[in-house]
C-alpha positions as a Markdown table, in Angstrom:
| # | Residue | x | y | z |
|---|---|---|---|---|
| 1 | Unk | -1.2 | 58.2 | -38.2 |
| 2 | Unk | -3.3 | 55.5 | -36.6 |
| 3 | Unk | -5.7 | 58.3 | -35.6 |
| 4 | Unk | -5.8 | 59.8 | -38.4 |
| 5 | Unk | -6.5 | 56.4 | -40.6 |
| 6 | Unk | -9.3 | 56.0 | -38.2 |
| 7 | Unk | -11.2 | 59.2 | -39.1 |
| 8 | Unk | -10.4 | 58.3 | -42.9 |
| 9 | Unk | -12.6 | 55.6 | -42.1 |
| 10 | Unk | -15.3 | 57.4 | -40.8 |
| 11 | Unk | -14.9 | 59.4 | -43.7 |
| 12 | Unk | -15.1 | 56.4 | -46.0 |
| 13 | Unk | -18.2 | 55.2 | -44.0 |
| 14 | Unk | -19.9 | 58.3 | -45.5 |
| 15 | Unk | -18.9 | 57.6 | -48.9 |
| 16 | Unk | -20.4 | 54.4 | -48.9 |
| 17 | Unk | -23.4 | 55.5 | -47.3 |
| 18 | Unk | -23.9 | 58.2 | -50.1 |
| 19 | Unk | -23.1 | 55.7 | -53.0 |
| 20 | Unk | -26.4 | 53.2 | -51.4 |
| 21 | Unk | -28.9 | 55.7 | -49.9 |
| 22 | Unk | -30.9 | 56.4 | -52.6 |
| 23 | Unk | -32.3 | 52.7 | -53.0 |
| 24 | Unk | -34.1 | 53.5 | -49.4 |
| 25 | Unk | -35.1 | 56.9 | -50.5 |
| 26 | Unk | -36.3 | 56.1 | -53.5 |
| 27 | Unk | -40.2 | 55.7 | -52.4 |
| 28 | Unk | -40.0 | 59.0 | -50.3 |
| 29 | Unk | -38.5 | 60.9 | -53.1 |
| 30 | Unk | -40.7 | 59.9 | -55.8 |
| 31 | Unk | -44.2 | 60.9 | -53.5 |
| 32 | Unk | -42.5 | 64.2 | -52.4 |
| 33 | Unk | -40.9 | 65.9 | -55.5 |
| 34 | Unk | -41.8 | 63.5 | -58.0 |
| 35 | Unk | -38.1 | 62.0 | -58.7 |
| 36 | Unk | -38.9 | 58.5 | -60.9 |
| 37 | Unk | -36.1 | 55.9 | -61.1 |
| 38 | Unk | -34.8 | 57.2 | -64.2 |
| 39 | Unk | -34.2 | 60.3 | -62.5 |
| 40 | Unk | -32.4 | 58.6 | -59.1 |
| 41 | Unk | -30.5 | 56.5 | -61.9 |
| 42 | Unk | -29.3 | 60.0 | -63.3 |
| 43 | Unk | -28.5 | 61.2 | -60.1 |
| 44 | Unk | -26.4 | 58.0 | -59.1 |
| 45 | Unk | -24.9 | 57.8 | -62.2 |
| 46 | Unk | -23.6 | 61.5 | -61.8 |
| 47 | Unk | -22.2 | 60.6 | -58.2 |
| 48 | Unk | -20.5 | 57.8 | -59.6 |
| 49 | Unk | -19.3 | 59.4 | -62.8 |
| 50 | Unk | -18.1 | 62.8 | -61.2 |
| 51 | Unk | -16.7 | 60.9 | -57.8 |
| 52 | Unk | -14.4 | 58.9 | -60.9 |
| 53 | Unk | -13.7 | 61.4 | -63.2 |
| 54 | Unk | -12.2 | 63.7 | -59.6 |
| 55 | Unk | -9.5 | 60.5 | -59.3 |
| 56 | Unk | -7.7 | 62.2 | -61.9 |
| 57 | Unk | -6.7 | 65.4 | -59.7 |
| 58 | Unk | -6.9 | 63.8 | -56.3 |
| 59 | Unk | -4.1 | 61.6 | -57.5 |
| 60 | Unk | -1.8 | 64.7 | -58.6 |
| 61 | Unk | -3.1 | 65.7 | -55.5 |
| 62 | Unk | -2.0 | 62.8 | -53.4 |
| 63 | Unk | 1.3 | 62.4 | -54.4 |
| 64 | Unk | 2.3 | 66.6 | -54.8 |
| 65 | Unk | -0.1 | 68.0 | -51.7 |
| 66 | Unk | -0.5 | 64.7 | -49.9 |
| 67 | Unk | -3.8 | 63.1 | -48.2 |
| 68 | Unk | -4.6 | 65.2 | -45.3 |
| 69 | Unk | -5.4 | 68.4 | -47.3 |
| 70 | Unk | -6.9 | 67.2 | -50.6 |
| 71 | Unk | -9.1 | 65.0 | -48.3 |
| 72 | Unk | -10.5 | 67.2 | -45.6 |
| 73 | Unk | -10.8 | 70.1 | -48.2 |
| 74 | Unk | -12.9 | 68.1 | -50.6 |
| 75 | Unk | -14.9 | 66.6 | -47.8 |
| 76 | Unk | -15.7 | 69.8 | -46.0 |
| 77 | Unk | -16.9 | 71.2 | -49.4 |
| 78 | Unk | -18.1 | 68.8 | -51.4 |
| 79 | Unk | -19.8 | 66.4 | -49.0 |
| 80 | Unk | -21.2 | 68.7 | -46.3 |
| 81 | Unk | -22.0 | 71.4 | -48.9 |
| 82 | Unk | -23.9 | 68.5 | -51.2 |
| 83 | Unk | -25.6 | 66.8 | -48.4 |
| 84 | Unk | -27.2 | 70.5 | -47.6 |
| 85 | Unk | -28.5 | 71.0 | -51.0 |
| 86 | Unk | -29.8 | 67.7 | -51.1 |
| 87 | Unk | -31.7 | 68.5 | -47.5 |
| 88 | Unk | -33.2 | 71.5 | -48.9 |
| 89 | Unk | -34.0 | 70.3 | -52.7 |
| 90 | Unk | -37.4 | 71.0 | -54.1 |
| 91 | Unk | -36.8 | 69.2 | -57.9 |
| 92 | Unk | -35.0 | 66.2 | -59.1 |
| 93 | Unk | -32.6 | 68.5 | -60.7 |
| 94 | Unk | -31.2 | 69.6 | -57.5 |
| 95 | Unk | -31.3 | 65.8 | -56.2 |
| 96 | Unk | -28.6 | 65.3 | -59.1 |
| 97 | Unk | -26.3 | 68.4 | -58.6 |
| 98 | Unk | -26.2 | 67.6 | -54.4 |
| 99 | Unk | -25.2 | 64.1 | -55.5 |
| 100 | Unk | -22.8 | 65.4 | -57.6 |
| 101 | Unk | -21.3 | 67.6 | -54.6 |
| 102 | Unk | -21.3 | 64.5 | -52.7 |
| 103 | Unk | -18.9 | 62.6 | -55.1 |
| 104 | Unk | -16.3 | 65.6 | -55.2 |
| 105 | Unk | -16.3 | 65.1 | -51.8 |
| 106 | Unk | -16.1 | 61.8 | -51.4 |
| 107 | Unk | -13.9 | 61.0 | -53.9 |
| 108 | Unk | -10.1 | 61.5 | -52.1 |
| 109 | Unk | -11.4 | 59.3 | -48.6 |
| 110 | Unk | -10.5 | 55.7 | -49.5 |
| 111 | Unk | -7.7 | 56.9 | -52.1 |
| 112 | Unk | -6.0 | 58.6 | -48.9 |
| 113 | Unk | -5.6 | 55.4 | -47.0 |
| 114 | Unk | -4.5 | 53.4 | -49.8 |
| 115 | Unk | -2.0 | 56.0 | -50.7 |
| 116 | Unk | -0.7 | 56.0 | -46.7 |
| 117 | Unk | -0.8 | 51.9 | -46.9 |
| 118 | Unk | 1.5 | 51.8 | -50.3 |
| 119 | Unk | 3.9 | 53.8 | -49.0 |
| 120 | Unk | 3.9 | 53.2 | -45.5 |
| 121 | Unk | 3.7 | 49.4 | -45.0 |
| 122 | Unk | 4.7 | 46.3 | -46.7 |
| 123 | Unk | 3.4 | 45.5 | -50.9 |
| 124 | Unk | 2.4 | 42.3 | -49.1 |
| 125 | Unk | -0.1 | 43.2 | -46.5 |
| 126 | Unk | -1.6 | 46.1 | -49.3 |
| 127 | Unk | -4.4 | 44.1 | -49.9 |
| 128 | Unk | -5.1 | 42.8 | -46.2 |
| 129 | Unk | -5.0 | 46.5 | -45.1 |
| 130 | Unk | -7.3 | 47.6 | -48.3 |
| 131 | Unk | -10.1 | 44.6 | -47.7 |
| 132 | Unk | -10.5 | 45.7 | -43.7 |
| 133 | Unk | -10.9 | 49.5 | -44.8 |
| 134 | Unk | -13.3 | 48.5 | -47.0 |
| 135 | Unk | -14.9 | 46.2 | -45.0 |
| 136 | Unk | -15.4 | 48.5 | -42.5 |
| 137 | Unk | -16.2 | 51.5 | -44.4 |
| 138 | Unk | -18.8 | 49.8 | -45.7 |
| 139 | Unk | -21.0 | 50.1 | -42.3 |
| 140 | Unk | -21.9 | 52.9 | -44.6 |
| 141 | Unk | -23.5 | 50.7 | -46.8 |
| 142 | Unk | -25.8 | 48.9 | -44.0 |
| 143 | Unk | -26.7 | 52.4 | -42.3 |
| 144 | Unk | -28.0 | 53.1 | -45.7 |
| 145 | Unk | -30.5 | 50.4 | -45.6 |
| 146 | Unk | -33.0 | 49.9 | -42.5 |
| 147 | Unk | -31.5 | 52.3 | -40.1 |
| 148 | Unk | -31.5 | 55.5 | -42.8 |
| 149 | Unk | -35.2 | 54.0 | -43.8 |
| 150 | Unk | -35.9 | 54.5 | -39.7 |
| 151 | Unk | -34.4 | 57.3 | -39.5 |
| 152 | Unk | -36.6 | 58.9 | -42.2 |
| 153 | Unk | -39.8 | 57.6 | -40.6 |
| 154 | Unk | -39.1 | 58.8 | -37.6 |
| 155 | Unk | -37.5 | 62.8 | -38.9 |
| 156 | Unk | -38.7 | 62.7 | -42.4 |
| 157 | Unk | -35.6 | 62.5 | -45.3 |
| 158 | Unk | -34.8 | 66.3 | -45.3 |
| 159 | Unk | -34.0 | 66.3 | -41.7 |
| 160 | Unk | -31.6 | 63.3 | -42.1 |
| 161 | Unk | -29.8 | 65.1 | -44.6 |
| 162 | Unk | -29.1 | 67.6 | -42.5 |
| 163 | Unk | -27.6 | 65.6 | -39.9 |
| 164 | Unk | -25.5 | 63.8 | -42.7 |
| 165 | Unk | -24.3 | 67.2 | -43.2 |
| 166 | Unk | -23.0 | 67.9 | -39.9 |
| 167 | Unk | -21.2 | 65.1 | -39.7 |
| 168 | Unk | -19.8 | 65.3 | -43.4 |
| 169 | Unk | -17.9 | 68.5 | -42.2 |
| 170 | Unk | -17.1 | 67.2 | -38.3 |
| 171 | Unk | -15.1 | 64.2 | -40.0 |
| 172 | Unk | -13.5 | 66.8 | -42.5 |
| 173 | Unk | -12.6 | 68.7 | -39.7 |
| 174 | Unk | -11.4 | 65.4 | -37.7 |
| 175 | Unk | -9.1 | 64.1 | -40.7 |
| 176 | Unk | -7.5 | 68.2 | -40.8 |
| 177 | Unk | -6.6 | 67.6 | -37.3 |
| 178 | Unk | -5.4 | 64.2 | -36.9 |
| 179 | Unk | -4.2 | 62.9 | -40.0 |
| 180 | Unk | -0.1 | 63.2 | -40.8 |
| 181 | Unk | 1.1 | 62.9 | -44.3 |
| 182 | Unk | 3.4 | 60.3 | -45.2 |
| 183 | Unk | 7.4 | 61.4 | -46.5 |
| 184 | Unk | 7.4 | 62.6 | -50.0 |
| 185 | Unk | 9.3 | 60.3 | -52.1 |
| 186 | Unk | 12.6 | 62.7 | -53.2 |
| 187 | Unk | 12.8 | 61.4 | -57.0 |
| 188 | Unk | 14.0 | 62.6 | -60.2 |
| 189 | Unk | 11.7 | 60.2 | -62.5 |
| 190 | Unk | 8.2 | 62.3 | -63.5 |
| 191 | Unk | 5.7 | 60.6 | -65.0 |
| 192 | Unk | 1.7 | 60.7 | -65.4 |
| 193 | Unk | -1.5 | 58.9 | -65.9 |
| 194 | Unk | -0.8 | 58.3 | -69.6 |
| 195 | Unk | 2.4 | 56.7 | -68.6 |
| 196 | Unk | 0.8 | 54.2 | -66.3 |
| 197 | Unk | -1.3 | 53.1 | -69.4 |
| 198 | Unk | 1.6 | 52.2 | -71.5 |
| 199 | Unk | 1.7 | 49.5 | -68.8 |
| 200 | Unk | 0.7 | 46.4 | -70.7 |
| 201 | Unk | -0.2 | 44.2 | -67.6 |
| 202 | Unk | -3.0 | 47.0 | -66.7 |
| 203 | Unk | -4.7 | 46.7 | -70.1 |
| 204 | Unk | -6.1 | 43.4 | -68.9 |
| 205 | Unk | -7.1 | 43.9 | -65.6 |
| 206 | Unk | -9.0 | 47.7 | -65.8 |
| 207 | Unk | -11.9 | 46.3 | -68.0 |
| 208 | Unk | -12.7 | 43.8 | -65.1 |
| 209 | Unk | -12.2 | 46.8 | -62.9 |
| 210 | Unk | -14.7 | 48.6 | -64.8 |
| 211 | Unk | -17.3 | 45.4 | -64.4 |
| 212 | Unk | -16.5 | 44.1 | -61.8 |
| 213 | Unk | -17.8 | 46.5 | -59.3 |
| 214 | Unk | -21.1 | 48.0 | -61.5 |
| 215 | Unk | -23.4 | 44.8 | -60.9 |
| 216 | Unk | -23.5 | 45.3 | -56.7 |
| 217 | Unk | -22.7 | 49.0 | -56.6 |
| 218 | Unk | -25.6 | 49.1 | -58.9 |
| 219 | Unk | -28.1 | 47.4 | -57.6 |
| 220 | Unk | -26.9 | 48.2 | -53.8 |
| 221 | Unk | -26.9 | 51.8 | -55.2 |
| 222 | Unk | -30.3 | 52.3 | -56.5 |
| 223 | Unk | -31.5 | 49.2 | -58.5 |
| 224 | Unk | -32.7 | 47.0 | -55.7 |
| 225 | Unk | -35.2 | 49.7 | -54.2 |
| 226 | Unk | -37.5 | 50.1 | -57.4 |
| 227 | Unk | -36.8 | 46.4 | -58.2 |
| 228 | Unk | -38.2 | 45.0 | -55.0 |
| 229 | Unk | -41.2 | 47.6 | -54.4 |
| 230 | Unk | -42.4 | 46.8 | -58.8 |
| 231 | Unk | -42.1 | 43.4 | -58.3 |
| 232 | Unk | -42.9 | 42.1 | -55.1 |
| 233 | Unk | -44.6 | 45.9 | -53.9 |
| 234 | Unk | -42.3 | 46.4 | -50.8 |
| 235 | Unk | -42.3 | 49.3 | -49.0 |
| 236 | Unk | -39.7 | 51.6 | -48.0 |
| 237 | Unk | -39.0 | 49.5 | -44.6 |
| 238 | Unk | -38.8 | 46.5 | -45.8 |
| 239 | Unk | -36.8 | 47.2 | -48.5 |
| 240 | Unk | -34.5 | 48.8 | -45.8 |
| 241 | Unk | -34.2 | 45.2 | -44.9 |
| 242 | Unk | -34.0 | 43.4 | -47.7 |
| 243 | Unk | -30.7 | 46.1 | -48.7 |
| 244 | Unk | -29.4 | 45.6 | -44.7 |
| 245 | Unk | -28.8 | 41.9 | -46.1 |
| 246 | Unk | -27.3 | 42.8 | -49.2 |
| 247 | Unk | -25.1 | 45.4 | -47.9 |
| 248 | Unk | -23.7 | 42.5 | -45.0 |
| 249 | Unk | -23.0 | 40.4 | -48.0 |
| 250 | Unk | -21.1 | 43.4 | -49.3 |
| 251 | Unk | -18.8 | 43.4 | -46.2 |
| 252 | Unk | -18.5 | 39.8 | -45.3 |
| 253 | Unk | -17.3 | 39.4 | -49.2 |
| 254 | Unk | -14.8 | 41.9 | -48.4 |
| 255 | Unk | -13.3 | 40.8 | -45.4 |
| 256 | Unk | -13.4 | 36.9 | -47.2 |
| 257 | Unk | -11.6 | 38.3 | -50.6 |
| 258 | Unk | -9.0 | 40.2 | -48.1 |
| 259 | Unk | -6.5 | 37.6 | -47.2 |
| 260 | Unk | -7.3 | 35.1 | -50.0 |
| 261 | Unk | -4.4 | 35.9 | -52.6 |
| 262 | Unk | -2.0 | 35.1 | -49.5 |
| 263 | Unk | -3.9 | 32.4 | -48.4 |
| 264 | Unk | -3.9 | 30.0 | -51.9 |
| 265 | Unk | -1.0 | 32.0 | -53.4 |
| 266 | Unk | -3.4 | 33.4 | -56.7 |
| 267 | Unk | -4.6 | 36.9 | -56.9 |
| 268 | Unk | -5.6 | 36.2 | -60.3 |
| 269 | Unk | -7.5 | 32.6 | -59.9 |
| 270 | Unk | -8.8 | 34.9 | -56.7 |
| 271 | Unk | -10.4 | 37.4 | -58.6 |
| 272 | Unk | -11.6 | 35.6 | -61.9 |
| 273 | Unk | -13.6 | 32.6 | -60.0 |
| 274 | Unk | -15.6 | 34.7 | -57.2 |
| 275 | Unk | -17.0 | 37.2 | -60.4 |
| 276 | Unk | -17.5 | 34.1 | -62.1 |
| 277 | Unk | -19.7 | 33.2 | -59.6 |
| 278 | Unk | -21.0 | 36.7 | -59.7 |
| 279 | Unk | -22.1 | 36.2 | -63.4 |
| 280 | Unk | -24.2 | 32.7 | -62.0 |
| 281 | Unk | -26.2 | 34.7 | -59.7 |
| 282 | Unk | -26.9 | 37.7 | -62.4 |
| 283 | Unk | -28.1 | 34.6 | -64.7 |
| 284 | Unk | -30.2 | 33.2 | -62.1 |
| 285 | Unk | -31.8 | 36.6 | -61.0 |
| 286 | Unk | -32.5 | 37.0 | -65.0 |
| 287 | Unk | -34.2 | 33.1 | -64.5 |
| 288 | Unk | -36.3 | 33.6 | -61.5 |
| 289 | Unk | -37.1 | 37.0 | -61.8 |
| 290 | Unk | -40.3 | 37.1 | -60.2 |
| 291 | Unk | -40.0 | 33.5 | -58.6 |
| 292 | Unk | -40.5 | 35.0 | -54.4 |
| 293 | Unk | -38.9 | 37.6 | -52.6 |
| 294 | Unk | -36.8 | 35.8 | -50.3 |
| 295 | Unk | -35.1 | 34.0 | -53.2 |
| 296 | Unk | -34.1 | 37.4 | -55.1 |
| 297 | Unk | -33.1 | 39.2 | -51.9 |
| 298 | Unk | -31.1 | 35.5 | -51.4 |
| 299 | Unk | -29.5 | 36.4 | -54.9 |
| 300 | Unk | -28.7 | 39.9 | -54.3 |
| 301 | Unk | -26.8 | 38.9 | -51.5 |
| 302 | Unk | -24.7 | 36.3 | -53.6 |
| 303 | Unk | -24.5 | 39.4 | -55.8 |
| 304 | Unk | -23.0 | 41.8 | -53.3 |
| 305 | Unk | -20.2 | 38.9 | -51.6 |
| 306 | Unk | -19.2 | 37.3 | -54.6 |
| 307 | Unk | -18.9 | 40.8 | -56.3 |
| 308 | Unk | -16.7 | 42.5 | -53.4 |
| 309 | Unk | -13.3 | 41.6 | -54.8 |
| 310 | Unk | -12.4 | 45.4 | -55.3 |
| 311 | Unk | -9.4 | 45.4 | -53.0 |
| 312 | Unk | -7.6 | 42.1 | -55.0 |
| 313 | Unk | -8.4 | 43.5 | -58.2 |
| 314 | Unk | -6.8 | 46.9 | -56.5 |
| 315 | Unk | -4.2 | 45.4 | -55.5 |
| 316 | Unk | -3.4 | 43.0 | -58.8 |
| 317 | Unk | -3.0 | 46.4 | -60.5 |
| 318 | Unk | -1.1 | 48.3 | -58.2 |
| 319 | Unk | 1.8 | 45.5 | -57.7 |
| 320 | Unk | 2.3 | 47.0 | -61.4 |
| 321 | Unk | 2.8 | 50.6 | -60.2 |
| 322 | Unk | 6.1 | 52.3 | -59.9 |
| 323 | Unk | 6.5 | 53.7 | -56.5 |
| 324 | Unk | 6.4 | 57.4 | -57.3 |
| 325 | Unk | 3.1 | 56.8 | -59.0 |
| 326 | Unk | 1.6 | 55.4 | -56.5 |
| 327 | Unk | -1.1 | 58.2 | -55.9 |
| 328 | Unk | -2.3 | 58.6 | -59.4 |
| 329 | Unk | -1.8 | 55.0 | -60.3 |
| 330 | Unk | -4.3 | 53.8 | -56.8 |
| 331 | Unk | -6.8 | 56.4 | -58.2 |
| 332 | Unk | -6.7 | 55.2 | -61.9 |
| 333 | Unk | -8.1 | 52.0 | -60.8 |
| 334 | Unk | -10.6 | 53.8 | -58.3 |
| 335 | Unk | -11.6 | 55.9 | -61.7 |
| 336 | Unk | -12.4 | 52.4 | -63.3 |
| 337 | Unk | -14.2 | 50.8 | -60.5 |
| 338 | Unk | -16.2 | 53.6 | -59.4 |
| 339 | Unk | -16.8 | 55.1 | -63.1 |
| 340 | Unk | -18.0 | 51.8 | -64.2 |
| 341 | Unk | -21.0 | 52.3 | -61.7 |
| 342 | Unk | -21.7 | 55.3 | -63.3 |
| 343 | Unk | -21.6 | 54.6 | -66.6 |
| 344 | Unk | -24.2 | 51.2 | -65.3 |
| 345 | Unk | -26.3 | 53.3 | -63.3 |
| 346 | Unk | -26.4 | 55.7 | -66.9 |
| 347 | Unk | -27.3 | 53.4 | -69.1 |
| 348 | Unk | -29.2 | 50.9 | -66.8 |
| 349 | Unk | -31.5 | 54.5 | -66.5 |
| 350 | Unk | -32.2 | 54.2 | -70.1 |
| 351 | Unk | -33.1 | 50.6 | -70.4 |
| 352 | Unk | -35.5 | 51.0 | -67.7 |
| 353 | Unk | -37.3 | 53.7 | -69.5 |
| 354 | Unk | -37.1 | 52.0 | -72.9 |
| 355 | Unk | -38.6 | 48.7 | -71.4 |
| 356 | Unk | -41.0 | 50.1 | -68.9 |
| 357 | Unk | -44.0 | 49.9 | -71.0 |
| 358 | Unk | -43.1 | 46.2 | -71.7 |
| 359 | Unk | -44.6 | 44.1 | -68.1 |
| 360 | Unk | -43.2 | 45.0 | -64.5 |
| 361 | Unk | -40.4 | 42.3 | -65.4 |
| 362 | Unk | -38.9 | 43.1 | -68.4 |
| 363 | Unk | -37.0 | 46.4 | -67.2 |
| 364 | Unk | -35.4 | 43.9 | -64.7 |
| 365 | Unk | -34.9 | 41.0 | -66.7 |
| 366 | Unk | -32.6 | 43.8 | -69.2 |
| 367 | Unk | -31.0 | 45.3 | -66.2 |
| 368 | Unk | -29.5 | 42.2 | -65.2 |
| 369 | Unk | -28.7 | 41.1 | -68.3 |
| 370 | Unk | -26.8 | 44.2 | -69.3 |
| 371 | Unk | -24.6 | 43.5 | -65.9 |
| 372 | Unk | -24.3 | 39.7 | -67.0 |
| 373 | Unk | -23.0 | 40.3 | -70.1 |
| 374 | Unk | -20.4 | 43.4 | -69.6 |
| 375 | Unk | -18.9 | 41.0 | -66.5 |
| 376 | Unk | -18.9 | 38.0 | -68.8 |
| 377 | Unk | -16.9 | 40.2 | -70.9 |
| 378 | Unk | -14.9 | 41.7 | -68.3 |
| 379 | Unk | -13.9 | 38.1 | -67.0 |
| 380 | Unk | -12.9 | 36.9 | -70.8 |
| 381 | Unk | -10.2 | 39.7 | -71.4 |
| 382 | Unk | -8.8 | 39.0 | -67.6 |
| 383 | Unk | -8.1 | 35.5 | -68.6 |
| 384 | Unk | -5.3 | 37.0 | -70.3 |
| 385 | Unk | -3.8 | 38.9 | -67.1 |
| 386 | Unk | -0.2 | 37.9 | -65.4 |
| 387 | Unk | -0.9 | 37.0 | -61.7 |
| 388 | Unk | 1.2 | 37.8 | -59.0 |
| 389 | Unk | 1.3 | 38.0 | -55.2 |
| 390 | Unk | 3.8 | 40.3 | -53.5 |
């Protein structure tokens, strides 16, 4: 099992290299098939939205096939397959359906492992184990920053994509060989997704899930490339390095959330005060927009620590979950946290195209603000959640 939840994460470092990549890409793709921000926004979104919309059957899958199949299938197709179409894509058409490719097949990785933690090790260590696989999954994120905007200077984008899809199908082929399912729970009870939302305790806690995550995946994602080159006129190196310090931010706030609901007792008090201090930075980016570079890169950071409690929040909800549910009740919350970047990344595409005309600021300023306000909303109907720690 232990080698097997070590090639998972590999696997999950490739998810959350896919989910950030395009921010570095963004300059290279506009000059060489003419793909604008709306259109990487599109394409982001659709990762996103179709990697949350697949939770659905990977959690039937999960808990009736179990994780070794349903994840080395979908990876093997969906992630080495997409990555090729996206190496050999001439419009930004076929940008968006390899993207798409990508989520199928990234969207079982990190919904394997937490499956194998809930049901093979104690409630109480659920969301230690989930915080260090996300923390270091999430070298995806910093490959997708300076080194990926390296590596395209030095083989050109199409050529990287190609090598992404190698690997994509050698770690598929890794997690078929090494990983062991856990024992199937032998239970008479049946139940579904619609049964987990007659839960009343989860009604308050997914619409954070559905915030809480959109402002750095966002941004991380896409937003912080055309940002930083319109307003300060980065290129695509340095903008590799200003996203290498947001994406450290990412993991260092993920290994700091980790053990804090044990630590002071509160998942709850946890969760709400580090996106509270999430919605400070958003209001501060709106503030000093345009104010210098090494402030806002400063404040993306902020952003991407403070915004990195997906594991607590993971595990808030699943200490609600009945244990033959597990599966489809881990990937319900994924669906909200994950599809709540897409639906960002859809409609954050829109105000930058209605506001574009308007000064080089004012798509940002409304970008930021449409993340402040859904979080601020997000953090008002969680006030009303029942905390507990395992």
């Amino acid at each position: 099992m232990k080698a097997g939840l070590v090639v998972l994460c590999l696997g999950y470092v490739l998810s959350q290299f896919f989910r950030a990549f395009l921010a570095v890409l963004s300059v290279d793709l506009g000059r060489d098939i003419g793909a604008t921000p709306e259109d990487l926004a599109f394409a982001s979104g659709l990762w996103f939205l179709i990697f949350a919309a697949m939770q659905l059957p990977v959690g039937w899958a999960l808990d009736r096939v179990g994780p070794r199949l349903t994840a080395a299938v979908l990876l093997l197709v969906g992630g080495a397959g997409g990555a090729a179409l996206f190496a050999a894509a001439s419009t930004p058409f076929h940008i968006a359906i390899a993207m798409a490719l990508i989520g199928i097949g990234c969207s079982p990785v990190l919904m394997a492992s937490y499956y194998i933690f809930a049901r093979e090790f104690p409630p109480a260590r659920f969301a230690t184990l989930a915080a260090v696989m996300l923390g270091v999954g999430s070298v995806g994120n910093l490959v997708a920053s300076y080194p990926t905007a390296l590596a395209v200077e030095w083989i050109g984008w199409r050529a990287t994509m190609w090598v992404l899809a190698l690997v994509s199908g050698a770690i598929a082929l890794g997690i078929l060989a090494t990983l062991h399912d856990p024992k199937r729970v032998e239970t008479e009870q049946k139940g579904s997704v619609l049964d987990l939302m007659k839960e009343p305790a989860l009604w308050t806690i997914l619409p954070l899930m559905l915030v809480a995550y959109a402002p750095s995946g966002a941004l991380r994602g896409l937003w912080a490339g055309p940002y930083l080159q319109d307003i300060f006129t980065l290129d695509t190196a340095q903008i590799g390095q200003a996203t290498l310090v947001m994406g450290a931010a990412m993991i260092a706030g993920t290994f700091a959330y980790g053990p804090l609901d044990r630590i002071l007792g509160t998942r709850k008090w946890v969760i709400f005060g580090g996106n509270v201090l999430s919605l400070a930075a958003l209001v501060l980016m709106i503030l000093w927009i345009d104010n210098a570079v090494w402030l806002s890169v400063l404040l993306l950071a902020v952003i991407g620590f403070t915004g990195a409690a997906f594991p607590v929040i993971m595990a808030h909800g699943r200490a609600f979950i009945p244990p033959h549910l597990v599966g489809r009740g881990v990937t319900l919350l994924n669906l909200f946290g994950v599809g709540g970047v897409g639906l960002a990344q859809f409609v954050t595409g829109r105000i930058h195209a209605a506001t574009v005309d308007n000064g080089p600021t004012a798509p940002y300023t409304a970008i930021f603000g449409f993340f402040a306000v859904t979080l601020a909303i997000g953090c008002l109907i969680y006030l009303f959640s029942r905390d507990n720690v395992d």
